[in-house]
C-alpha positions as CSV (number, residue, x, y, z in Angstrom):
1,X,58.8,-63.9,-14.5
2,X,55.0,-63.5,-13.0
3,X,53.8,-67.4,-12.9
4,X,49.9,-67.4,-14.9
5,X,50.3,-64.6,-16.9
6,X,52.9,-65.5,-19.3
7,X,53.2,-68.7,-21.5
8,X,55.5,-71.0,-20.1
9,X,58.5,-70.5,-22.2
10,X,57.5,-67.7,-23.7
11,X,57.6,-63.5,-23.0
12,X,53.9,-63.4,-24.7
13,X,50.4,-62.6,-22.8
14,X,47.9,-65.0,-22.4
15,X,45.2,-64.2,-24.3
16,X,42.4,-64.8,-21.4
17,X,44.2,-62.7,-19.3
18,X,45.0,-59.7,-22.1
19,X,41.0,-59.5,-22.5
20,X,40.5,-59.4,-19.1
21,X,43.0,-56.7,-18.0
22,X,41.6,-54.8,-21.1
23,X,38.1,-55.2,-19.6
24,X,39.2,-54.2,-16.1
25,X,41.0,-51.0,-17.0
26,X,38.7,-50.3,-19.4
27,X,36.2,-50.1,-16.3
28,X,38.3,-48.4,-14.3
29,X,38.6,-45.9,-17.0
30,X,34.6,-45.4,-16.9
31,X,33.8,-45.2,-13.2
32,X,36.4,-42.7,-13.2
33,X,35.4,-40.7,-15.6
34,X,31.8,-40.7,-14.8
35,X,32.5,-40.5,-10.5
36,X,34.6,-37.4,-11.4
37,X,33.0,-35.8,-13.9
38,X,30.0,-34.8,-11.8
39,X,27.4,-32.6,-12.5
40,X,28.6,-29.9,-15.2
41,X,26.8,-26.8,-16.1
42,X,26.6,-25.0,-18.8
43,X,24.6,-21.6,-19.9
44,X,23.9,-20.3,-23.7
45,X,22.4,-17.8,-24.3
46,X,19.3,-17.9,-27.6
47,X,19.2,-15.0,-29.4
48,X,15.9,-15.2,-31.1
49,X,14.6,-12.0,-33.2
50,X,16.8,-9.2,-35.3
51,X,16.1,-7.2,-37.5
52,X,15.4,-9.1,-40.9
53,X,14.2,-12.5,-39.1
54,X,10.2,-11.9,-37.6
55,X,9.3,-15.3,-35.7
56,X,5.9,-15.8,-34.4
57,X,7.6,-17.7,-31.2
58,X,9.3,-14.3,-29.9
59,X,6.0,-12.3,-30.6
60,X,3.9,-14.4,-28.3
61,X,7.2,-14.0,-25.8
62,X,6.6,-10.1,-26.1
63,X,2.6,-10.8,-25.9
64,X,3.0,-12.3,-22.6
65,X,5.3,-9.8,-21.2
66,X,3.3,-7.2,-21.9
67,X,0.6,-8.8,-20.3
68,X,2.2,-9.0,-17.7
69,X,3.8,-5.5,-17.7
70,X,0.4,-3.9,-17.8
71,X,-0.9,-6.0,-15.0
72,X,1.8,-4.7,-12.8
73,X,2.1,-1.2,-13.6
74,X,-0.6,0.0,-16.3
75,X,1.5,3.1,-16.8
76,X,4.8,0.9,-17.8
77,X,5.9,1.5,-21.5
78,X,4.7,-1.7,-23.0
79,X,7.3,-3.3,-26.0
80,X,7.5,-3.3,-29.6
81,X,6.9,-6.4,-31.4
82,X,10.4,-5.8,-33.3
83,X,12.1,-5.9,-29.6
84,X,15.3,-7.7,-29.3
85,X,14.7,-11.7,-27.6
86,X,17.1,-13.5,-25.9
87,X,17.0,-16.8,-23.9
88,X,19.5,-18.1,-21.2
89,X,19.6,-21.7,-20.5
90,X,21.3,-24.0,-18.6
91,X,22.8,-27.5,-20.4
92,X,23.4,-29.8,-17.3
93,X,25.0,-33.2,-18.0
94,X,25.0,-35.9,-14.8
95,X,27.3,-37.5,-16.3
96,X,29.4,-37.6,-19.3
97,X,27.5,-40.6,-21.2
98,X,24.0,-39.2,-20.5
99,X,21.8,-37.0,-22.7
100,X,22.1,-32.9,-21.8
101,X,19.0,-31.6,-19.1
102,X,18.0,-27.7,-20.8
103,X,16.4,-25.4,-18.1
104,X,15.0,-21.8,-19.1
105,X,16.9,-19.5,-16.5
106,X,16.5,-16.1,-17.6
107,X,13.9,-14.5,-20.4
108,X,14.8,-10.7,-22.1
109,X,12.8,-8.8,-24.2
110,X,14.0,-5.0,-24.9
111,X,14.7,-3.4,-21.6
112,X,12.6,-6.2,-19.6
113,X,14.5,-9.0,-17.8
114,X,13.0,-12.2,-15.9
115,X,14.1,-14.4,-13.9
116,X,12.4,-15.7,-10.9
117,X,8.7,-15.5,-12.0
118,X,9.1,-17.8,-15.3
119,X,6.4,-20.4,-14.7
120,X,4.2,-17.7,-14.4
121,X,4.8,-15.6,-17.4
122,X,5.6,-18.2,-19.7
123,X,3.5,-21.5,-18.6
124,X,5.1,-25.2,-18.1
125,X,3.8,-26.0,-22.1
126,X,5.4,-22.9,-23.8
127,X,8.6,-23.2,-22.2
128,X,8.9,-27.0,-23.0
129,X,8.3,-25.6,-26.7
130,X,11.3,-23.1,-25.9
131,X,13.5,-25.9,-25.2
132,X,13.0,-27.9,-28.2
133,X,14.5,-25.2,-29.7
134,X,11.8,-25.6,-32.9
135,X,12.6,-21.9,-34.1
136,X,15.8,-20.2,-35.8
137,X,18.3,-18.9,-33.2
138,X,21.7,-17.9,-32.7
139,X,23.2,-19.5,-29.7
140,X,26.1,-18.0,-27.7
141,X,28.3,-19.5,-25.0
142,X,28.0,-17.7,-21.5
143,X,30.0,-18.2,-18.5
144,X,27.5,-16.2,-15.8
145,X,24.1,-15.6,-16.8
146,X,23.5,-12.6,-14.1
147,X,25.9,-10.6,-16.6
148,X,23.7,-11.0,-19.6
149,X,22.5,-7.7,-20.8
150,X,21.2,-6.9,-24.4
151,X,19.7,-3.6,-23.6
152,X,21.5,-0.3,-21.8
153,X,18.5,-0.5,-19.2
154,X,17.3,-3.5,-17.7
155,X,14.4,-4.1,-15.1
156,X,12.6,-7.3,-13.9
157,X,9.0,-7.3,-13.4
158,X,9.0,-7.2,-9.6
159,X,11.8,-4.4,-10.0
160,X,8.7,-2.6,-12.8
161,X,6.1,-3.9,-9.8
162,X,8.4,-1.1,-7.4
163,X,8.2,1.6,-9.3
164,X,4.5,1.2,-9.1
165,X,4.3,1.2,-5.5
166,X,6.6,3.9,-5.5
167,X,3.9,5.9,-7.6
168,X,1.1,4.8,-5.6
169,X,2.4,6.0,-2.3
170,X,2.9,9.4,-3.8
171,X,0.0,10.1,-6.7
172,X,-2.5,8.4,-4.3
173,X,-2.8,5.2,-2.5
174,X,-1.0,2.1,-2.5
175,X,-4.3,0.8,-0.2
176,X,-8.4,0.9,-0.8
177,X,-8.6,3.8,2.0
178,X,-6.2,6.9,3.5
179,X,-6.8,9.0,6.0
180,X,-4.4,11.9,7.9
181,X,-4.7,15.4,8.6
182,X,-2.7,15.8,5.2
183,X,-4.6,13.8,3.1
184,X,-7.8,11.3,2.7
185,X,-8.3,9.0,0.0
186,X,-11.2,6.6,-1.2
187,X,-10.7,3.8,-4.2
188,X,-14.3,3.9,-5.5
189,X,-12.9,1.7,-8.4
190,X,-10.0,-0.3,-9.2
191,X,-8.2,2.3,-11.3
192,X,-10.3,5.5,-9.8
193,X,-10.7,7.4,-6.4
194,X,-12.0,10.5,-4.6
195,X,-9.4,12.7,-3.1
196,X,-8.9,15.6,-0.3
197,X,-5.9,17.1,0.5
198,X,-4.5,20.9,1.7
199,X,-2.0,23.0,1.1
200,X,0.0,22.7,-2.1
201,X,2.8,20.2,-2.0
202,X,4.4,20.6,-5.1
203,X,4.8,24.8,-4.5
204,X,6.4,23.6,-1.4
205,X,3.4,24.6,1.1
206,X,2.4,21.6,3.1
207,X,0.1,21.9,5.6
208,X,-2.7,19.7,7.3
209,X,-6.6,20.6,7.6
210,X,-5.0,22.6,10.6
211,X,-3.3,24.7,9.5
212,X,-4.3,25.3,5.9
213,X,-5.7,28.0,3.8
214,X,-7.3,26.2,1.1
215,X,-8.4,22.4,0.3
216,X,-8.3,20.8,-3.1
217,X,-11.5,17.9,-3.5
218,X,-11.3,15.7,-6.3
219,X,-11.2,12.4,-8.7
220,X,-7.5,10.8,-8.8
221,X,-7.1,8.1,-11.9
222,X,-4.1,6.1,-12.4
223,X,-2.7,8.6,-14.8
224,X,-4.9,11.9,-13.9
225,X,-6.2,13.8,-11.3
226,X,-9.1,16.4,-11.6
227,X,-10.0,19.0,-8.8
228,X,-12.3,22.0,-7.5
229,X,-10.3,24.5,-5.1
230,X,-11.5,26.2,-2.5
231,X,-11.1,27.9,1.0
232,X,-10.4,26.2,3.9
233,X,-13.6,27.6,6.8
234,X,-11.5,28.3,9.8
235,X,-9.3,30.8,11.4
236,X,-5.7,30.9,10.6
237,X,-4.3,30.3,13.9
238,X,-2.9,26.6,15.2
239,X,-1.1,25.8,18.5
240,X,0.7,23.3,16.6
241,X,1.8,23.9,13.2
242,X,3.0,27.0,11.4
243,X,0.1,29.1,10.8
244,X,-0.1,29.8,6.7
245,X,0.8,32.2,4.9
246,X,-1.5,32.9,2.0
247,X,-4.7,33.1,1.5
248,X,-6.6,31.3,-1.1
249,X,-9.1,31.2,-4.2
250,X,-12.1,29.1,-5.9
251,X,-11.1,27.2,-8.9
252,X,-10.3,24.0,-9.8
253,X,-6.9,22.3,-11.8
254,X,-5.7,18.9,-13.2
255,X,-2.7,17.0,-12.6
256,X,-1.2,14.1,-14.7
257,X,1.5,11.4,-14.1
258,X,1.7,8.9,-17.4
259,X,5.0,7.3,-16.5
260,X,7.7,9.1,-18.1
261,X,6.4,12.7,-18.1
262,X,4.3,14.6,-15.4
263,X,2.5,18.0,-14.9
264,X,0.1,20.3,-13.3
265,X,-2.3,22.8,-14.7
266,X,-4.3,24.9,-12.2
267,X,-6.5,28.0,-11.8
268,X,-8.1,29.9,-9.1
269,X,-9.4,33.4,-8.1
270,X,-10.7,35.8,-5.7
271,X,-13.7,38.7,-5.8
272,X,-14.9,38.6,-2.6
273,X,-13.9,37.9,0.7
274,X,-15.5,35.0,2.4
275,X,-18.2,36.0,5.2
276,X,-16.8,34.3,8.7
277,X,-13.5,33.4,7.1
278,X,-11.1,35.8,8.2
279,X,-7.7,36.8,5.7
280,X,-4.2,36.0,6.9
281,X,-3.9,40.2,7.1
282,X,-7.4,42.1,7.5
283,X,-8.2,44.1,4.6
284,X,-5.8,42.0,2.2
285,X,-5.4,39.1,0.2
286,X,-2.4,36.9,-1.5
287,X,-3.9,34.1,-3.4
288,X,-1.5,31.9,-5.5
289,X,-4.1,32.0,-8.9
290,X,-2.1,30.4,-11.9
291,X,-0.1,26.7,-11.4
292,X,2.1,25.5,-14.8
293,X,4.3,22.9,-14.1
294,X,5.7,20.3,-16.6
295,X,8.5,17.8,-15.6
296,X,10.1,14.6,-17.0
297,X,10.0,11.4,-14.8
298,X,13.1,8.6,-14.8
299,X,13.0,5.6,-12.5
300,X,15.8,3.9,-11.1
301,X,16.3,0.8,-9.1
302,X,19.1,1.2,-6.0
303,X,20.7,-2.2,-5.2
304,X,23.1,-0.5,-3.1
305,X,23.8,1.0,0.5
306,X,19.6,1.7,1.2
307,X,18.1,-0.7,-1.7
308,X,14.7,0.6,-3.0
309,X,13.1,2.5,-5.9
310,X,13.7,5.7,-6.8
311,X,12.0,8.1,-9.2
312,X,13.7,11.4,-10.5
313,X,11.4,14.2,-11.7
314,X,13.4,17.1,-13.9
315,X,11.6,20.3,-15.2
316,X,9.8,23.8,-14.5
317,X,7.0,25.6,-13.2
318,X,5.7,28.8,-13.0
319,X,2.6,30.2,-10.6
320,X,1.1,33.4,-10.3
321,X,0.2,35.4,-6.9
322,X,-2.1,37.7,-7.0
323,X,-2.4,40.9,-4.2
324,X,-5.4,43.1,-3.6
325,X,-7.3,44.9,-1.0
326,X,-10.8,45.2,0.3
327,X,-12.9,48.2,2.7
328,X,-15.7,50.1,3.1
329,X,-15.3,51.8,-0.3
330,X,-14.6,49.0,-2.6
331,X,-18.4,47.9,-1.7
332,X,-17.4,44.4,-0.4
333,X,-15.0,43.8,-3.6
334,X,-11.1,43.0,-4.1
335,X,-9.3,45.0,-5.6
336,X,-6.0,43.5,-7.2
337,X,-3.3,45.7,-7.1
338,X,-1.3,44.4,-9.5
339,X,-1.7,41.9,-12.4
340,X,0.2,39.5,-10.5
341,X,3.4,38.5,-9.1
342,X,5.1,35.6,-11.0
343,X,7.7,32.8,-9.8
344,X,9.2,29.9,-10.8
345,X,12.1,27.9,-12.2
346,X,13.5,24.5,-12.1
347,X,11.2,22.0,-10.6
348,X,13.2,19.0,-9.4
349,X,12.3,16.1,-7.4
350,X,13.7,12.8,-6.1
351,X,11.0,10.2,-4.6
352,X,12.0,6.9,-3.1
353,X,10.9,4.0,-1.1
354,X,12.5,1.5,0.8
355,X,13.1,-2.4,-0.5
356,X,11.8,-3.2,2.8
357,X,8.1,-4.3,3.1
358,X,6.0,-4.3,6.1
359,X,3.3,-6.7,4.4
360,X,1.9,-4.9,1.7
361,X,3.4,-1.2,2.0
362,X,6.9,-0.3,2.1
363,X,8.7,0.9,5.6
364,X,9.9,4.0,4.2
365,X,9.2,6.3,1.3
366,X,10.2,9.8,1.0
367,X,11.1,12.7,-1.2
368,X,13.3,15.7,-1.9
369,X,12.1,18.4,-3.4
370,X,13.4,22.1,-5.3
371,X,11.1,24.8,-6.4
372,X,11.2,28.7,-6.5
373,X,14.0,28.4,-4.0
374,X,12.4,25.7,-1.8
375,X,13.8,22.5,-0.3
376,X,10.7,20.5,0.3
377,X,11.9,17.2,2.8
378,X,8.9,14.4,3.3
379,X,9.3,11.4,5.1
380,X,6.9,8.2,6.2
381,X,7.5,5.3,8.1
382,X,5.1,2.6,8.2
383,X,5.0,0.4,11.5
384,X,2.5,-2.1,9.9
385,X,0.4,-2.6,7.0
386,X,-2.8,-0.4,8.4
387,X,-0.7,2.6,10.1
388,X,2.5,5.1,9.8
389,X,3.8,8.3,10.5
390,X,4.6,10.9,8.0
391,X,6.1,14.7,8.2
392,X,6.8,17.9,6.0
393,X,9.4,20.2,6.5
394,X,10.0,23.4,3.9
395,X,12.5,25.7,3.8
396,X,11.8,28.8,1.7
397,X,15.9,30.9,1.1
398,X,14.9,34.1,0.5
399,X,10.5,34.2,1.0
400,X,8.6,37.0,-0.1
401,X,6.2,38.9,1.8
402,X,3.3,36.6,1.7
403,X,5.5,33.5,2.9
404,X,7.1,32.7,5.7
405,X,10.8,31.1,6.0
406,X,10.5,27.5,7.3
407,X,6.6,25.3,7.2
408,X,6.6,22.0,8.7
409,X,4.3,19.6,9.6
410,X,3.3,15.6,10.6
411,X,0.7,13.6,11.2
412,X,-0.2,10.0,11.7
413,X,-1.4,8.3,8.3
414,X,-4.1,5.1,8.6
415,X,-4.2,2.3,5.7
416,X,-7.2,0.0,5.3
């Protein structure tokens, strides 16, 4: 028998000693708890609108994301106020006796996910508000917020701020200022520019002031572009590029690009020929004088292999070429000899830029393109924010008579 701890004479335990073995275990007990409990996390997910249930809290949520959807990319399909709203957050407990820390990880709203930009889009007093949780919601347990998906699509505004880049480098500038032999550009406004370009890209003829026949001068706005067509002055020779092909026509055409769905309309024609401006064949014209082209736009995100954004263009076209003849007895006048030639078909068109940024602009963007039998190949690479490199290649299967089998060209491209 242990001397001190029971009674003399007796197989009972002193009751100093029970209370304080109770009081030492009982400690014990806690520090172990507590030391190896740790920091635990858990996420729920808030699900805080449906269908019967209209809360003014998940409105102002869809206000401010489509504040901030238009501020990144005007043309971005803005939500409904009846959009799906769910909330991730983090429950974090140091340890097991204190109260629960809640941190907003993750905002949804429709197709629109959030994560990494939340101070921004919701400010440090709204999100307090979101973690009171003074609203109706329906919480769910999650293991891995990253998995959370309410809607079949999902992008993140800096993912929505890509695809706008993506359209910048291709429907005009992503900078104030452009300049190359392919193409100049002038921001005049925030959302509006003057243009000049040559050749016709999206026929699959791309040339530079070189080796052109005509030269399109315009106004480009975030959504539409308005031209006047015309001649290129010059002779149709280059020790460089591949001479062209065809000649060209006044007129003047539009061009529009509202996010999902795309399009050109264009017109030009031919009376006389131009004094000093010789014809690809003497005596004889081939003008391209109707453009119709309507196509459907998709954007997609790659995460994988060569990340960057992609946009996918599906539909049709049709343009018109028109032949004639001129001499001494037409009295200076074409003469069409037919009504017009027509071709066409499926207009397709992948363009993509790299995640990569070199400051401002993006180190590669290019595009692949099918139309009337024509693989269209661009590429750019950008060594710094102000300069880059760019060429065209086109490879025409089976041309007709007024075009020739392969067109390529390059050029430096300046940024400022």
């Amino acid at each position: 028998m242990l001397p001190g701890i029971f009674k003399k004479g007796s197989a009972t335990l002193s009751p100093f000693l029970f209370r304080r073995a109770t009081f030492v275990l009982g400690v014990l007990f806690f520090l172990q708890a507590n030391l190896g409990y740790g920091q635990k996390i858990e996420y729920y997910r808030w699900i805080l609108q449906d269908s019967t249930l209209k809360q003014d809290i998940a409105h102002q949520i869809i206000q401010r994301i489509n504040k901030h959807l238009y501020n990144v990319n005007p043309d971005a399909q803005l939500l409904r106020e009846d959009e799906s709203v769910s909330l991730v957050v983090s429950v974090s407990r140091k340890q097991l006796s204190s109260l629960p820390e809640r941190t907003l990880v993750q905002v949804q709203a429709g197709p629109v996910i959030e994560e990494e930009n939340l101070q921004e889009l919701l400010d440090s007093a709204f999100i307090s508000r979101l973690i009171e949780r003074s609203y109706f919601w329906r919480e769910e347990p999650i293991s891995d917020p990253s998995v959370v998906r309410v809607a079949d699509f999902n992008a993140s505004l800096k993912e929505i701020q890509s695809y706008k880049t993506l359209k910048d480098m291709f429907w005009w500038s992503p900078d104030d200022y452009t300049i190359s032999m392919m193409y100049i550009f002038a921001r005049f406004a925030d959302r509006a520019g003057v243009f000049l370009d040559f050749g016709n890209n999206e026929l699959g003829y791309p040339s530079t002031f070189l080796n052109s026949g005509s030269f399109r001068f315009g106004v480009a706005h975030e959504f539409i572009k308005v031209w006047v067509q015309s001649p290129l002055p010059g002779s149709n020779s280059t020790p460089i590029f591949t001479p062209h092909a065809l000649d060209a026509g006044f007129g003047g055409g539009a061009a529009f690009d509202v996010g999902s769905l795309g399009g050109e309309l264009a017109y030009a024609s031919l009376t006389h020929p131009i004094v000093g401006l010789p014809t690809v064949q003497p005596g004889k014209v081939n003008y391209i004088s109707d453009i119709i082209q309507v196509y459907y736009i998709l954007p997609y995100t790659i995460k994988s292999f060569f990340p960057g954004a992609l946009r996918m263009k599906f539909g049709g076209g049709l343009h018109q070429v028109v032949s004639g003849y001129y001499d001494s007895t037409t009295h200076g006048a074409i003469v069409d000899l037919n009504r017009g030639v027509f071709r066409g078909g499926p207009y397709l068109k992948a363009e993509f830029i790299s995640a990569d940024i070199q400051e401002s602009l993006p180190v590669f963007a290019g595009s692949l393109q099918y139309y009337n039998g024509t693989l269209t190949i661009d590429a750019a690479y950008n060594f710094a924010s102000w300069i880059g490199v760019e060429a065209q290649y086109s490879l025409i299967f089976s041309p007709d008579a007024w075009e020739r089998s392969m067109m390529w060209t390059f050029s430096p491209r300046i940024f400022f």
